[in-house]
C-alpha positions in Angstrom: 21.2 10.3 -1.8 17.6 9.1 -2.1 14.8 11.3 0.2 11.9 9.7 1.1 8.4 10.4 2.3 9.7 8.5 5.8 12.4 10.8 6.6 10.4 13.4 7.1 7.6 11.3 9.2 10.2 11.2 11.4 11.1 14.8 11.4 7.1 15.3 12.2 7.1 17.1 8.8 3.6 15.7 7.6 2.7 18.3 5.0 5.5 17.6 3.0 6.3 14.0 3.9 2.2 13.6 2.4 3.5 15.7 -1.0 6.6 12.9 -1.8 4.2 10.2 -1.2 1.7 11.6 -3.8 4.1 12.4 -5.8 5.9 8.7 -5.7 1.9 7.2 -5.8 1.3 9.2 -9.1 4.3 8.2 -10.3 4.1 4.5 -9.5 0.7 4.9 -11.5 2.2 6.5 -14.3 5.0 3.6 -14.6 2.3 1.0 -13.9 4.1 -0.7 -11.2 0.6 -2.3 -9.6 -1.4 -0.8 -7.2 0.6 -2.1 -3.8 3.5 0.5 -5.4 0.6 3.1 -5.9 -0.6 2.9 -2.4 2.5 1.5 -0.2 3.7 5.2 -0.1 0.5 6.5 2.1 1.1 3.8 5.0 3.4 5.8 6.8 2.1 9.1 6.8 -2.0 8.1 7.5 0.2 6.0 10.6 1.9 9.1 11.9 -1.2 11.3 11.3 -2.9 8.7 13.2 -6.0 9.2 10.5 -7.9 6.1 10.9 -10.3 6.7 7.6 -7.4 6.6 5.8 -5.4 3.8 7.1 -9.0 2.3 6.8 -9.2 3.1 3.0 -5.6 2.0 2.3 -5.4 -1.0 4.2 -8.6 -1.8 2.3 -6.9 -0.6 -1.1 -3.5 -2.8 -0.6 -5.9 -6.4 0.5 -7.8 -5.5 -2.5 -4.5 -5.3 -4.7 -3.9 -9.3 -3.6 -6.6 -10.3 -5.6 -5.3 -8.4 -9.0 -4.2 -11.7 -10.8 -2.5 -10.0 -13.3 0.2 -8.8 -10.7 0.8 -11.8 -9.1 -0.3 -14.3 -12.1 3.2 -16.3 -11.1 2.7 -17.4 -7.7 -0.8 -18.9 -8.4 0.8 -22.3 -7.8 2.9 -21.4 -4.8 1.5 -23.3 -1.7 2.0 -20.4 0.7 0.7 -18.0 -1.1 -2.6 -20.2 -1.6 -2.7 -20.6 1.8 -2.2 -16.5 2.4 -5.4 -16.0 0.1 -7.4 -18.4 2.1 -6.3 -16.3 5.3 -7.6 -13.4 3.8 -10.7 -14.1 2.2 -12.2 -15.9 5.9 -10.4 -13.1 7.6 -11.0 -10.0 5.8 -14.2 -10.6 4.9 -15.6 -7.4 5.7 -13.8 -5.9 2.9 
Protein backbone atom coordinates (compact mmCIF):
# COMPACT_ATOMS: atom_id res chain seq x y z
CA UNK A 1 0.00 0.00 0.00
CA UNK A 2 1.35 3.32 -1.20
CA UNK A 3 0.41 6.66 1.20
CA UNK A 4 0.39 9.75 -0.27
CA UNK A 5 0.55 13.43 0.59
CA UNK A 6 -3.33 13.54 -1.09
CA UNK A 7 -4.84 11.18 1.23
CA UNK A 8 -4.37 13.05 3.91
CA UNK A 9 -5.51 16.52 2.00
CA UNK A 10 -8.50 14.81 2.08
CA UNK A 11 -8.54 13.83 5.71
CA UNK A 12 -7.87 17.87 6.30
CA UNK A 13 -4.56 16.64 7.77
CA UNK A 14 -2.33 19.53 6.37
CA UNK A 15 0.60 19.42 8.74
CA UNK A 16 1.42 16.17 7.85
CA UNK A 17 0.09 15.82 4.34
CA UNK A 18 2.80 19.13 3.87
CA UNK A 19 5.74 16.69 5.61
CA UNK A 20 5.23 13.58 2.75
CA UNK A 21 5.23 16.22 0.11
CA UNK A 22 8.62 17.60 1.30
CA UNK A 23 9.75 14.62 1.99
CA UNK A 24 8.73 13.07 -1.78
CA UNK A 25 10.19 16.84 -3.23
CA UNK A 26 13.62 16.21 -1.51
CA UNK A 27 13.62 12.98 -2.64
CA UNK A 28 12.70 13.67 -6.22
CA UNK A 29 15.72 16.17 -5.93
CA UNK A 30 17.98 13.66 -4.59
CA UNK A 31 17.09 11.09 -7.54
CA UNK A 32 17.14 13.96 -10.06
CA UNK A 33 13.86 13.22 -11.53
CA UNK A 34 13.42 17.14 -12.96
CA UNK A 35 12.05 19.81 -11.26
CA UNK A 36 8.02 19.15 -12.31
CA UNK A 37 8.73 15.76 -9.87
CA UNK A 38 10.41 18.22 -7.32
CA UNK A 39 7.52 20.56 -7.19
CA UNK A 40 4.25 18.47 -8.41
CA UNK A 41 4.04 17.20 -4.75
CA UNK A 42 3.22 20.88 -3.24
CA UNK A 43 0.10 21.40 -5.74
CA UNK A 44 -2.29 19.81 -3.56
CA UNK A 45 -1.57 20.99 -0.32
CA UNK A 46 -0.85 25.01 -1.16
CA UNK A 47 -4.71 24.12 -3.02
CA UNK A 48 -6.28 22.92 0.08
CA UNK A 49 -4.45 25.44 2.26
CA UNK A 50 -5.82 27.89 -0.11
CA UNK A 51 -2.20 29.83 0.14
CA UNK A 52 -2.19 31.86 -2.88
CA UNK A 53 1.83 32.89 -2.50
CA UNK A 54 2.47 29.62 -2.73
CA UNK A 55 0.30 28.26 -5.49
CA UNK A 56 1.77 31.59 -7.01
CA UNK A 57 5.45 30.44 -6.46
CA UNK A 58 4.77 26.86 -7.70
CA UNK A 59 2.71 27.51 -10.47
CA UNK A 60 5.54 29.84 -11.39
CA UNK A 61 8.24 26.98 -10.56
CA UNK A 62 6.39 24.14 -12.69
CA UNK A 63 5.93 26.84 -16.16
CA UNK A 64 9.47 27.60 -15.53
CA UNK A 65 10.42 23.67 -15.50
CA UNK A 66 8.91 23.70 -19.46
CA UNK A 67 11.63 25.56 -20.52
CA UNK A 68 14.45 23.12 -18.98
CA UNK A 69 15.51 21.57 -22.38
CA UNK A 70 17.43 19.01 -20.93
CA UNK A 71 14.19 17.36 -19.55
CA UNK A 72 12.27 17.49 -22.43
CA UNK A 73 15.27 17.61 -25.14
CA UNK A 74 12.93 14.70 -27.07
CA UNK A 75 9.88 16.39 -27.88
CA UNK A 76 11.59 19.51 -29.41
CA UNK A 77 10.26 18.31 -32.78
CA UNK A 78 6.82 17.34 -31.68
CA UNK A 79 4.23 19.84 -33.29
CA UNK A 80 1.98 20.05 -30.20
CA UNK A 81 4.34 20.60 -27.96
CA UNK A 82 5.75 23.60 -30.17
CA UNK A 83 2.60 24.83 -30.28
CA UNK A 84 2.20 24.38 -26.14
CA UNK A 85 5.42 26.60 -25.73
CA UNK A 86 4.09 29.24 -28.01
CA UNK A 87 0.93 29.28 -25.62
CA UNK A 88 2.92 29.85 -22.85
CA UNK A 89 5.45 32.25 -23.69
CA UNK A 90 2.40 35.01 -25.18
CA UNK A 91 0.38 33.76 -22.21
CA UNK A 92 2.55 33.60 -19.29
CA UNK A 93 4.45 36.35 -19.92
CA UNK A 94 4.37 37.75 -16.70
CA UNK A 95 6.49 35.10 -15.36
Amino acid sequence: MVVTEKEFVEENDLGYARFLAEKVCTLANVFEMGSYNECVPMLNIVTAEKNVKGTFQLAKQLLEGFRNEEDFDYMREYEPWKKLLAEKDSNFGVF
